[in-house]
C-alpha positions as CSV (number, residue, x, y, z in Angstrom):
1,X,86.6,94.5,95.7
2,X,84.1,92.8,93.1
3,X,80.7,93.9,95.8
4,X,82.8,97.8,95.5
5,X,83.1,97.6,91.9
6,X,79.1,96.2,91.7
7,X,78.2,99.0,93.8
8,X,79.7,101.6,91.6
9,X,78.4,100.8,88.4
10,X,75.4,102.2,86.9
11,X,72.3,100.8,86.9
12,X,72.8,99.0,82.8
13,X,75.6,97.0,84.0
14,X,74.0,96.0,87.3
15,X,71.2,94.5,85.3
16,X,73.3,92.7,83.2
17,X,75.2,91.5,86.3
18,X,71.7,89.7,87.2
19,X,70.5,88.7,83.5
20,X,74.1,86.6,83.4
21,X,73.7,85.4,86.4
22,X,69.9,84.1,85.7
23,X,71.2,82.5,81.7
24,X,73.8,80.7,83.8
25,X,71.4,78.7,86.4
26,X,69.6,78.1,83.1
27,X,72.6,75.4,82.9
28,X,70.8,73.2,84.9
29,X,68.0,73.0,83.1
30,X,67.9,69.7,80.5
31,X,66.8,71.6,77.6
32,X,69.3,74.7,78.6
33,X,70.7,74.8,75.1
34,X,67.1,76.2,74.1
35,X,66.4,78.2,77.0
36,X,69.6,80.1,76.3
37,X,68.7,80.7,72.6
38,X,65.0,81.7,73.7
39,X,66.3,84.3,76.2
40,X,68.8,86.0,73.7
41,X,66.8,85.8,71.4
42,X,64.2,87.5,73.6
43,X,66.7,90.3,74.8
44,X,67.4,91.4,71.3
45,X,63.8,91.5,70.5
46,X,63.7,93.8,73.1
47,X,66.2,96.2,71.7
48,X,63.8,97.0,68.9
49,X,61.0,97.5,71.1
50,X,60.0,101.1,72.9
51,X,58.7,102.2,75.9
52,X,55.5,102.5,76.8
53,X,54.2,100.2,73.5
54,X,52.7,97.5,74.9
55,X,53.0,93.6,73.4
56,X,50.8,90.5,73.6
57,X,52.0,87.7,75.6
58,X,50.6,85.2,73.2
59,X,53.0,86.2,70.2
60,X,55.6,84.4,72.9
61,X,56.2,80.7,72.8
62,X,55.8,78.6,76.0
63,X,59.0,79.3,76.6
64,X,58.9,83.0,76.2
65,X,56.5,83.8,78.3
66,X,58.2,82.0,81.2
67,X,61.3,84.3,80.4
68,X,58.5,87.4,80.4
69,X,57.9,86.7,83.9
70,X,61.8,86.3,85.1
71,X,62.4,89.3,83.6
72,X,60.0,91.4,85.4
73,X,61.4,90.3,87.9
74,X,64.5,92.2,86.6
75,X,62.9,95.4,85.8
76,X,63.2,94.7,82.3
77,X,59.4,94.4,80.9
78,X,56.4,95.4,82.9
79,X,54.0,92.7,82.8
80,X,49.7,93.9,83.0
81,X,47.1,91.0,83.0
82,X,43.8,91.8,81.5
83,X,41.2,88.9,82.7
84,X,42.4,85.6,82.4
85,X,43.8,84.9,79.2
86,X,45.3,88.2,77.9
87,X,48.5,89.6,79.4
88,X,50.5,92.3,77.8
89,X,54.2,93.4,78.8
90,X,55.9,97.0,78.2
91,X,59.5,97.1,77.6
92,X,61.1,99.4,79.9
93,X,64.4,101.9,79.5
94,X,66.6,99.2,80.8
95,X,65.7,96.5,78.8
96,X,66.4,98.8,75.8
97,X,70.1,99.6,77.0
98,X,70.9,96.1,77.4
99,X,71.2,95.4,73.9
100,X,72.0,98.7,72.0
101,X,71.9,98.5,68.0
102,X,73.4,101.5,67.4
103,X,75.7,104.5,69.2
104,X,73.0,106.5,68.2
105,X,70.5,104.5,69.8
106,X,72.8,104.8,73.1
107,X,72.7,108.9,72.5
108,X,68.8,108.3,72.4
109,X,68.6,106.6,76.0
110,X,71.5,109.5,77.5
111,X,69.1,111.9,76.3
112,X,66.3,110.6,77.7
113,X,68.0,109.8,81.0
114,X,68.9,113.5,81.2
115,X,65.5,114.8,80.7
116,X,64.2,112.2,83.5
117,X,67.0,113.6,85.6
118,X,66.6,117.5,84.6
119,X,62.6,117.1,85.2
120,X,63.9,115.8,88.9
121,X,66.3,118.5,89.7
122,X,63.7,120.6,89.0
123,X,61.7,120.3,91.5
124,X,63.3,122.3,95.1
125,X,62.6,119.4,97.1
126,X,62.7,116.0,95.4
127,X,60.6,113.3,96.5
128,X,61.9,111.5,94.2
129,X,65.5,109.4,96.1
130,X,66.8,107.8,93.1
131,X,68.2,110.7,91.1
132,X,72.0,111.7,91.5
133,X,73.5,114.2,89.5
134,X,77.3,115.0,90.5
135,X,79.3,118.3,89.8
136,X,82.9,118.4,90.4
137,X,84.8,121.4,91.1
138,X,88.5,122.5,90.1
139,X,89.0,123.4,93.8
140,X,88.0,119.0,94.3
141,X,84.5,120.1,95.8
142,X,82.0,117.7,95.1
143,X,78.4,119.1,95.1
144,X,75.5,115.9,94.2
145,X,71.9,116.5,93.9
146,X,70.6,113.8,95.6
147,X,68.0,113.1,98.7
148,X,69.2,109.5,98.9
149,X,71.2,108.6,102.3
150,X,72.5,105.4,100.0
151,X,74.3,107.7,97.3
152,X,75.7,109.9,100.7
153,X,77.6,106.7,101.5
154,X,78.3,105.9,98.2
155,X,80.1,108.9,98.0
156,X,81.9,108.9,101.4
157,X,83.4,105.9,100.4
158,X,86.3,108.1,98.1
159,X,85.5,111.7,100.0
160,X,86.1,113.4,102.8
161,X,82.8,112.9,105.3
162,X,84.1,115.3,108.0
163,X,83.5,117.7,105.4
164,X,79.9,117.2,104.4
165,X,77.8,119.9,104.1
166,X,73.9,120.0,103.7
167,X,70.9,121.3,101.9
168,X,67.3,119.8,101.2
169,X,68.6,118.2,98.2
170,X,72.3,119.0,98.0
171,X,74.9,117.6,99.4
172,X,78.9,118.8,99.4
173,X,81.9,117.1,100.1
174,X,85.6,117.2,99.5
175,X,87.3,115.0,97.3
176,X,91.4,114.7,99.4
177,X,94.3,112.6,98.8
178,X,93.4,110.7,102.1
179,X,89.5,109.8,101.1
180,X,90.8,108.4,97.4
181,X,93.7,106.2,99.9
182,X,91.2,105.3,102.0
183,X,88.7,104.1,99.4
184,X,91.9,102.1,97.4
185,X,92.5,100.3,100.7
186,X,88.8,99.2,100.6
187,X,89.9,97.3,96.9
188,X,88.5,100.7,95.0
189,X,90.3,101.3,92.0
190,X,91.1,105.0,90.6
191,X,89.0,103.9,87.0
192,X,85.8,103.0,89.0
193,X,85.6,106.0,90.8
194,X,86.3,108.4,87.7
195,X,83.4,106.2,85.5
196,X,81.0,106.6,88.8
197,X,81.4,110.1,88.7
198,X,81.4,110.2,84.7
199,X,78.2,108.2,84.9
200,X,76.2,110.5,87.3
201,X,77.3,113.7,85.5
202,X,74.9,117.2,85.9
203,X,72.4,117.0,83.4
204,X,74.2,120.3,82.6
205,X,77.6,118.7,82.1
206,X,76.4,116.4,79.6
207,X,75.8,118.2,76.2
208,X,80.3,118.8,75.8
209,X,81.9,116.4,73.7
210,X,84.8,115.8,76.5
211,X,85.0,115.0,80.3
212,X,82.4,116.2,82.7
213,X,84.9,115.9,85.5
214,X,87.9,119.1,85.6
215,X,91.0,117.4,83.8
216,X,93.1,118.3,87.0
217,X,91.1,116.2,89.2
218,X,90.8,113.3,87.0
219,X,94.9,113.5,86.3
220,X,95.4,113.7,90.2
221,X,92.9,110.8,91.0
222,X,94.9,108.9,88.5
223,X,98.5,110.5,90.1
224,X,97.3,109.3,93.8
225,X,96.7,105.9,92.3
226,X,100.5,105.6,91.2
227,X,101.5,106.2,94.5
228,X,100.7,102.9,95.6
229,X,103.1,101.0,92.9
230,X,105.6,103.5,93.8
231,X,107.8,100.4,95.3
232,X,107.5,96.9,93.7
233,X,108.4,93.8,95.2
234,X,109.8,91.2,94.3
235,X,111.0,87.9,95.8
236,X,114.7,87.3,96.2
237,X,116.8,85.0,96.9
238,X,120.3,86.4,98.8
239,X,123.7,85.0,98.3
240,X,126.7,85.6,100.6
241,X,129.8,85.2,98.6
242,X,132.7,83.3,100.4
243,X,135.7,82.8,97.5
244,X,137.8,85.0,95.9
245,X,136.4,86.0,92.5
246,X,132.7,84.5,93.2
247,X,131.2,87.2,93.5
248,X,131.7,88.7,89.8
249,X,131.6,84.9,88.7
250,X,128.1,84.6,90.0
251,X,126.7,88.4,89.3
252,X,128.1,88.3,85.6
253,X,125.7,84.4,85.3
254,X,123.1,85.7,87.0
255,X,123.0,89.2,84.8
256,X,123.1,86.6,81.5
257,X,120.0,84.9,82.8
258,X,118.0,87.7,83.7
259,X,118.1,86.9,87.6
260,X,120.2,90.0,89.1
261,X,118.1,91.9,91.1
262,X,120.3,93.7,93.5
263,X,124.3,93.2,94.3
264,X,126.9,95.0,96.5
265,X,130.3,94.5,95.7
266,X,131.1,96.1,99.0
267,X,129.2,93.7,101.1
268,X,129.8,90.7,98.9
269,X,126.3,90.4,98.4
270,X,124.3,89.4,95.5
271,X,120.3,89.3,95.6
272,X,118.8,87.0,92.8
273,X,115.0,86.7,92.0
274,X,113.3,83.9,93.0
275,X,113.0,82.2,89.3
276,X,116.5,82.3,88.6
277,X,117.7,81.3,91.9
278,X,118.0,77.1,91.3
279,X,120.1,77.8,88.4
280,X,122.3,80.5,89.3
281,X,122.3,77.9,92.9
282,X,123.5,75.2,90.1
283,X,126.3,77.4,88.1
284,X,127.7,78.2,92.0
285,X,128.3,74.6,92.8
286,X,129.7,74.1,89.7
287,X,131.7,77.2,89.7
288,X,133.3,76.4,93.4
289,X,134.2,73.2,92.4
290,X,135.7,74.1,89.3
291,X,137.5,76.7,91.3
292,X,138.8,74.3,94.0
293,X,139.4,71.8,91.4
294,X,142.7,74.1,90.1
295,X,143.6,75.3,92.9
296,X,144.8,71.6,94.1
């Protein structure tokens, strides 16, 4: 479930997957406390920076510029050497997302996403395999721009593959009540399917101020997801009564304590959840003894 939910996410969370995972082997380290104060420190300098300006790797401490070249590593900064002593590093569009100031710094980077996605789109046969730009139809037609194979299985993992159709750089597939079941059996939950196809939205579908995905889909996505906590179970444990009067003696206890889960006066049969079951076990014994006690 967690490699699904990885897989799913766009690519600012994926980095920031890696960039926690890289502070926390900084643990080891014996001066970690530092390191970890360098390198946030160093991600929120970053926010303020913008791509394409480039910055000295001598205004860095020791330190720093140990974290530069980690984070390259990362896709966060680009890192150009110029002879031996002089290296600069560029900031790229990820490392600006990571830490946002503002939500209008965040419309900023959507906008400039789009326009790096629209100038993709636009060409009729993209060589280009990293852009994906969904469109979801009322009628649950998918229809993604894409050239990548990758985002194909991506997809196929919640639709409908026996209905894939192709173009150069178009692909369509359905989105059924099967291909969402099958993709919740995988560990897929109904919230990371609607935010992949939120986050890889048509250029096109961008610019409204509410969903880019048809409200019927998203409300059906979310109905098929019910359907699996239709039935809820619970542990029991199950009690044959014997004496005369037990069994209203012991479903009236177990209704006080919160343990009745099921009864059948009928079949003199009282189901009590797990929790409860010791002490309504306990009130019985007393109860039989009590019982037997005056009728000697």
């Amino acid at each position: 479930q967690k490699g699904y939910d990885f897989m799913l996410q766009d690519n600012h969370q994926q980095v920031w997957h890696f960039v926690v995972q890289y502070l926390k082997s900084l643990e080891g380290h014996r001066k970690h406390k530092e390191l970890l104060q360098e390198a946030m420190l160093f991600l929120i300098s970053l926010s303020y920076g913008k791509v394409g300006d480039a910055y000295a790797a001598s205004s860095l401490t020791k330190r720093g510029r140990v974290l530069m070249k980690d984070l390259s590593l990362f896709g966060l900064l680009y890192v150009q050497q110029l002879g031996e002593k002089l290296s600069l590093f560029y900031p790229t569009q990820i490392a600006l997302q990571l830490v946002q100031e503002s939500s209008s710094q965040s419309s900023t980077l959507w906008s400039l996403s789009t326009k790096t996605l629209e100038a993709a789109l636009a060409h009729p046969r993209p060589h280009d395999s990293s852009h994906l730009a969904i469109i979801v139809q009322t009628n649950f037609q998918l229809c993604a721009y894409t050239t990548s194979e990758l985002h194909v299985s991506m997809l196929g993992l919640f639709c409908d593959v026996q209905t894939i159709r192709r173009l150069p750089n178009v692909v369509f597939m359905i989105i059924t009540r099967d291909s969402v079941k099958a993709a919740f059996n995988l560990g897929i939950q109904a919230d990371q399917i609607l935010r992949f196809l939120e986050k890889h939205a048509h250029p096109k579908l961008r610019g409204s101020s509410g969903s880019p995905l048809p409200q019927n889909v998203e409300d059906q996505i979310w109905l098929w997801d019910r359907e699996l906590r239709r039935v809820v179970w619970s542990e029991v444990w199950v009690h044959q009564c014997q004496m005369r009067g037990e069994f209203q003696a012991v479903k009236e206890h177990a209704l006080e304590i919160g343990g009745h889960a099921w009864s059948s006066e009928t079949k003199n049969q009282i189901l009590v959840h797990v929790a409860q079951a010791e002490a309504v076990h306990a009130f019985l014994r007393q109860w039989r003894a009590k019982t037997v006690a005056e009728g000697i």
